[in-house]
C-alpha positions in Angstrom: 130.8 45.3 -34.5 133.0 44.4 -31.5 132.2 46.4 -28.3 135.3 48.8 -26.8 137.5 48.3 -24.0 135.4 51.8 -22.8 132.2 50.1 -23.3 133.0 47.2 -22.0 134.6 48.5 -18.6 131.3 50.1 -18.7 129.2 47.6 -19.3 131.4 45.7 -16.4 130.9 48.7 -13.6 127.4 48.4 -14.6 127.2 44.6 -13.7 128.7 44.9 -10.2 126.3 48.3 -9.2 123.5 46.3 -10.2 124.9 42.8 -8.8 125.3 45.1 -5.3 121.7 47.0 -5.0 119.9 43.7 -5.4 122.1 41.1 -3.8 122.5 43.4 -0.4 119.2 45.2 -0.1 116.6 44.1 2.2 120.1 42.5 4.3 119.0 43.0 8.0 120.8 46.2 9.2 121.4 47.8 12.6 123.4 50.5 13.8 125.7 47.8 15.1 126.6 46.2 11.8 126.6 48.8 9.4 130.5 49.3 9.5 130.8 45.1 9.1 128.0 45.4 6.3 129.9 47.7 4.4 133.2 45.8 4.2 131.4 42.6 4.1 129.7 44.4 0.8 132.9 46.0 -0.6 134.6 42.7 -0.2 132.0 40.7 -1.8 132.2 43.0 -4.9 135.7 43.2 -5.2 135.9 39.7 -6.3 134.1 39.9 -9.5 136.1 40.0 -12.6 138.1 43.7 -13.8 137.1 45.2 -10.3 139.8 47.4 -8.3 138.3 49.0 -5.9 134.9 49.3 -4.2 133.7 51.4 -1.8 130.5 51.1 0.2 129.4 54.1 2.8 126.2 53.3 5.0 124.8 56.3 6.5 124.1 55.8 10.2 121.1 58.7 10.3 119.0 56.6 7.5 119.3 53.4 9.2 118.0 55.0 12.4 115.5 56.2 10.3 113.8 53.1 9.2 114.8 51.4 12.2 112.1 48.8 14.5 112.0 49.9 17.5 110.1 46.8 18.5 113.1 44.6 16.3 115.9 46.9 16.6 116.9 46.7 12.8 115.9 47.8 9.3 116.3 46.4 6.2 118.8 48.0 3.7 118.1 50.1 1.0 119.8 51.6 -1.6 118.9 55.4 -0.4 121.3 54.1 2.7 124.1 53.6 0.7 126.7 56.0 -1.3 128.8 53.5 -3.5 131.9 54.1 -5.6 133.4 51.3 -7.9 136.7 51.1 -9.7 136.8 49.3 -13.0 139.8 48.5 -14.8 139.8 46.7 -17.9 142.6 46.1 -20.5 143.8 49.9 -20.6 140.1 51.9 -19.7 139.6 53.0 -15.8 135.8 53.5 -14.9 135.1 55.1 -11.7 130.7 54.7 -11.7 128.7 55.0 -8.7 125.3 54.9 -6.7 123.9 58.0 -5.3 120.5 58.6 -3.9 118.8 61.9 -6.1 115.5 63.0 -5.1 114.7 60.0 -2.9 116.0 57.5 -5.8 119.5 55.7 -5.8 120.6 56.5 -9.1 123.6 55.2 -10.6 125.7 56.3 -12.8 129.4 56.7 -14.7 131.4 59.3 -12.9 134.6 59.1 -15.0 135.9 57.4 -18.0 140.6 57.1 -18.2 142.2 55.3 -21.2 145.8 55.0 -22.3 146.1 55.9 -25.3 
């Protein structure tokens, strides 16, 4: 049985929120690159295949959080980040993203569009 243009703009959104938790965390982060992180993030995901739009928030207050002080950086991690990513294959919008839930970053579909 051949897969859906659903499941496979789903299987697709899953690829890039996976490629984007482990290619980017651990990255060296400061409060004076997160807003440079986060496009250099959205920009790197935004080239893979059926991808429209990607959005990456970094939150300041969880960086300073995990911050060195003897360093004066942290290390990303996915409870940092609030993502949002735009799939569109053949006629089928996804819209998934990562979220942190009880301390984890989850991620998930959000919403599902097809012509029809």
């Amino acid at each position: 049985m051949k897969p859906t243009e659903t499941e496979i703009a789903c299987f697709e959104s899953g690829v890039k929120l996976g490629s984007l938790y482990h290619q980017f965390s651990s990255a060296p982060i400061s409060l004076n690159n997160i807003e440079s992180l986060s496009s250099a993030i959205e920009k790197s995901i935004q080239n893979q295949p059926h991808c429209t739009n990607v959005s990456v928030e970094i939150s300041e207050e969880e960086v300073k959080k995990s911050m060195n002080d003897d360093f004066g950086y942290a290390e990303l991690k996915g409870e940092m980040m609030a993502v949002r990513i735009e799939i569109q294959y053949k006629d089928t919008k996804v819209v998934s993203k990562m979220r942190v839930e009880s301390g984890y970053p989850l991620m998930f579909v959000e919403s599902v569009e097809t012509k029809e």
